[in-house]
Backbone as CSV, one residue per row, in Angstrom:
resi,resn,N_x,N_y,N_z,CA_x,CA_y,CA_z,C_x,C_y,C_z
1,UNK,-18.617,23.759,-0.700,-17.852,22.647,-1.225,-16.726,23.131,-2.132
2,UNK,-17.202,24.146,-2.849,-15.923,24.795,-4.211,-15.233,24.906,-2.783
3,UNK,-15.250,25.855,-1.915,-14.154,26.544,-1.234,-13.405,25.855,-1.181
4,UNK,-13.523,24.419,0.282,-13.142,23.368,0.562,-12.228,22.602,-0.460
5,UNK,-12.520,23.081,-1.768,-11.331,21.936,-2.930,-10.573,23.109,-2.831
6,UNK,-10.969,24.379,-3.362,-10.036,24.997,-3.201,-8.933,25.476,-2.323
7,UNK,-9.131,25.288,-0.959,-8.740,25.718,-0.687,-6.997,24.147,0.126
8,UNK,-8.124,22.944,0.060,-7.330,21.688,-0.378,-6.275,22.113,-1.269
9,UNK,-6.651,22.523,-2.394,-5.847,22.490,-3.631,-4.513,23.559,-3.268
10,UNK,-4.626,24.615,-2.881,-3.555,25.649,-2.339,-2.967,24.918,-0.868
11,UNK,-3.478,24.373,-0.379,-2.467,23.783,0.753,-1.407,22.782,0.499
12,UNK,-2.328,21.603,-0.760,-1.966,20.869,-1.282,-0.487,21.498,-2.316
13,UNK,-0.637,22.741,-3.043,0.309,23.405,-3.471,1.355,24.011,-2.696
14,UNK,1.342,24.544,-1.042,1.856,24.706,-0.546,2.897,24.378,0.066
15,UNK,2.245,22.752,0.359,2.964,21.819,1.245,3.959,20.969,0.089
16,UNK,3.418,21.385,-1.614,4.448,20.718,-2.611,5.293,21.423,-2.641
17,UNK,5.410,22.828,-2.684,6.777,23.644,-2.986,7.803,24.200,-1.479
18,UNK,6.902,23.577,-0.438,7.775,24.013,0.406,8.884,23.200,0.947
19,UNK,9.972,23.145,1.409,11.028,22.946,1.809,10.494,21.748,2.684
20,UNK,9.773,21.894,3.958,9.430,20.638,4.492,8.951,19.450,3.929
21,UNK,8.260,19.806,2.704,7.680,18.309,2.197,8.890,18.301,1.272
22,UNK,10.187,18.435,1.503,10.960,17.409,0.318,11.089,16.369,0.807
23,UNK,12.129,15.501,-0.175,12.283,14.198,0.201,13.601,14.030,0.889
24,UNK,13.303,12.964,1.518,14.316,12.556,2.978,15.510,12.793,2.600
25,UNK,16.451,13.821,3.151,17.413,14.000,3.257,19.021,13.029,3.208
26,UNK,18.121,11.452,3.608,19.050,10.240,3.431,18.944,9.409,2.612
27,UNK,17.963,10.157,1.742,17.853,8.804,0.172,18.728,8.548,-0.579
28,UNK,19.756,9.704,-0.308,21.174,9.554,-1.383,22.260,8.942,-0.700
29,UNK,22.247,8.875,0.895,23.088,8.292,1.462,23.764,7.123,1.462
30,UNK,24.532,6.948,1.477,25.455,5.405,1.469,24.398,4.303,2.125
31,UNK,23.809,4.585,3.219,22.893,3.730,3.913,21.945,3.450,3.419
32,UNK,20.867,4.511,2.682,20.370,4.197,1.890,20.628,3.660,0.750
33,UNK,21.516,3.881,0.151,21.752,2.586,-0.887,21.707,0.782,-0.448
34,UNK,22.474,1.135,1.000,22.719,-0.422,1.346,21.331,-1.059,1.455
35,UNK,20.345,-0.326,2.487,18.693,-0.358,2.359,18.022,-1.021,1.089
36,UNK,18.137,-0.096,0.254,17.798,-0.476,-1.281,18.490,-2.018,-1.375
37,UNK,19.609,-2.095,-1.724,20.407,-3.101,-1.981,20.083,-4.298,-1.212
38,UNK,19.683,-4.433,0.000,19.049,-5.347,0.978,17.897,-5.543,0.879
39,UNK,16.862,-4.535,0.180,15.745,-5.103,0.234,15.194,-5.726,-1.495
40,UNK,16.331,-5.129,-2.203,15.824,-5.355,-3.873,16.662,-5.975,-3.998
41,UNK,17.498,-7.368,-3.325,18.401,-8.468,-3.816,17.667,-9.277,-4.772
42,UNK,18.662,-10.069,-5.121,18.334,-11.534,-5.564,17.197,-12.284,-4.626
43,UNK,17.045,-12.084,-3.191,15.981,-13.006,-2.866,14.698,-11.928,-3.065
44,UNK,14.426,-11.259,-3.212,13.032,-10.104,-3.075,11.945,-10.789,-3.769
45,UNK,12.012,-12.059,-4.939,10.423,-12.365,-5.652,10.094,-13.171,-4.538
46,UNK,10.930,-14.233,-3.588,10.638,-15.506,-2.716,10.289,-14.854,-1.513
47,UNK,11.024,-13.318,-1.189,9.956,-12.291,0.278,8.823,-12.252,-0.222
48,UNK,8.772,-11.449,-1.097,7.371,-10.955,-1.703,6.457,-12.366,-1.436
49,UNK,6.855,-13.469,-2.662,5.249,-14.366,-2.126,5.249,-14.795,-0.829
50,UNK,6.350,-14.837,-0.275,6.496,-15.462,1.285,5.120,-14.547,1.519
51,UNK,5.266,-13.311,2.136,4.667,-12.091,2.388,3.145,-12.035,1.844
52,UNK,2.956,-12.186,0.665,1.421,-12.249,0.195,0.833,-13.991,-0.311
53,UNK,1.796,-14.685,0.194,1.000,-16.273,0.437,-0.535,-16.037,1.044
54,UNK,-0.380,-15.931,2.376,-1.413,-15.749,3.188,-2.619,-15.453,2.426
55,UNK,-2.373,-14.593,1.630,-3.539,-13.311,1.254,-4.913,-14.427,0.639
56,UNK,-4.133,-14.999,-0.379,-5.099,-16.271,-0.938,-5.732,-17.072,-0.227
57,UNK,-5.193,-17.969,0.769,-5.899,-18.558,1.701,-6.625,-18.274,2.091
58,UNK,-6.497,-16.861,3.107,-7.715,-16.111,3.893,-8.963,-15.704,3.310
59,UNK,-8.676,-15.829,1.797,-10.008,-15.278,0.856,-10.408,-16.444,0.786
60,UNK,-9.870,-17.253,0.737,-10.390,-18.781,0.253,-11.527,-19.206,1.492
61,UNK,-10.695,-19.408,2.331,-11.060,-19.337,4.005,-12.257,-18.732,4.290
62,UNK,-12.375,-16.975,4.125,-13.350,-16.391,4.450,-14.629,-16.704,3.381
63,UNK,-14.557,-17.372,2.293,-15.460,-17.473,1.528,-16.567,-17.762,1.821
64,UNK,-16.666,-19.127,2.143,-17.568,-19.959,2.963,-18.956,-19.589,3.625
65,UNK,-18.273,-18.185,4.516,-18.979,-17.706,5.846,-19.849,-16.542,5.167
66,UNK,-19.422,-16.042,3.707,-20.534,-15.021,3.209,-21.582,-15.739,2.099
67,UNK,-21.593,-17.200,2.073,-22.062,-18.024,1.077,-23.313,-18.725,2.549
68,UNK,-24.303,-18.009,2.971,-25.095,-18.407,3.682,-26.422,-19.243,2.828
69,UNK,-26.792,-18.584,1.630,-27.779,-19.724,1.390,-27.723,-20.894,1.155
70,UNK,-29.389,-21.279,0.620,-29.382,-23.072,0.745,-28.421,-23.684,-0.710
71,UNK,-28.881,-22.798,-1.572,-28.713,-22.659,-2.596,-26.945,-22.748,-2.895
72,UNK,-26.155,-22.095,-2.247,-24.689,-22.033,-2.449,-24.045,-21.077,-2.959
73,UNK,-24.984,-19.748,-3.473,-24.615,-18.769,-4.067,-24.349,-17.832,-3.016
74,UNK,-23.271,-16.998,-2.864,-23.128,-15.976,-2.454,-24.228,-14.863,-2.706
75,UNK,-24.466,-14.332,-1.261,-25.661,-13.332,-1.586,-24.834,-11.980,-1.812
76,UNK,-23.663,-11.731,-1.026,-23.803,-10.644,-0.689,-24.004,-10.106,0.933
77,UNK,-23.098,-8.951,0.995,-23.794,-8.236,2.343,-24.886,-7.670,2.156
């Protein structure tokens, strides 16, 4: 198990200082700015809940179906 971290840990060091794991070559680009600029406008809080609306419902939704006793309490899996 030591080996195994260790040896994680030196690949993990490897793959940080080497040339292939930098970062994308087009993050500074004009395009990328426009990217940025298009996705972090003025509308981005009304995407966002658009986007995680759902999330609430479906918990709400799925509730129900893990609340099997007589009782009304959630047991649990």
């Amino acid at each position: 198990m030591a080996r195994f971290v260790r040896l994680t840990a030196a690949l993990g060091f490897l793959l940080e200082i080497s040339s292939s794991a930098a970062a994308c070559p087009f993050c500074d680009s004009s395009i990328a700015e426009q990217v940025r600029a298009g996705i972090f406008n003025s509308d981005f809080g009304y995407h966002l809940g658009v986007a995680l609306a759902p999330f609430p419902i479906l918990i709400v939704a799925a509730r129900p179906a893990n609340c099997t006793s007589a009782s009304g309490k959630c047991t649990g899996p």
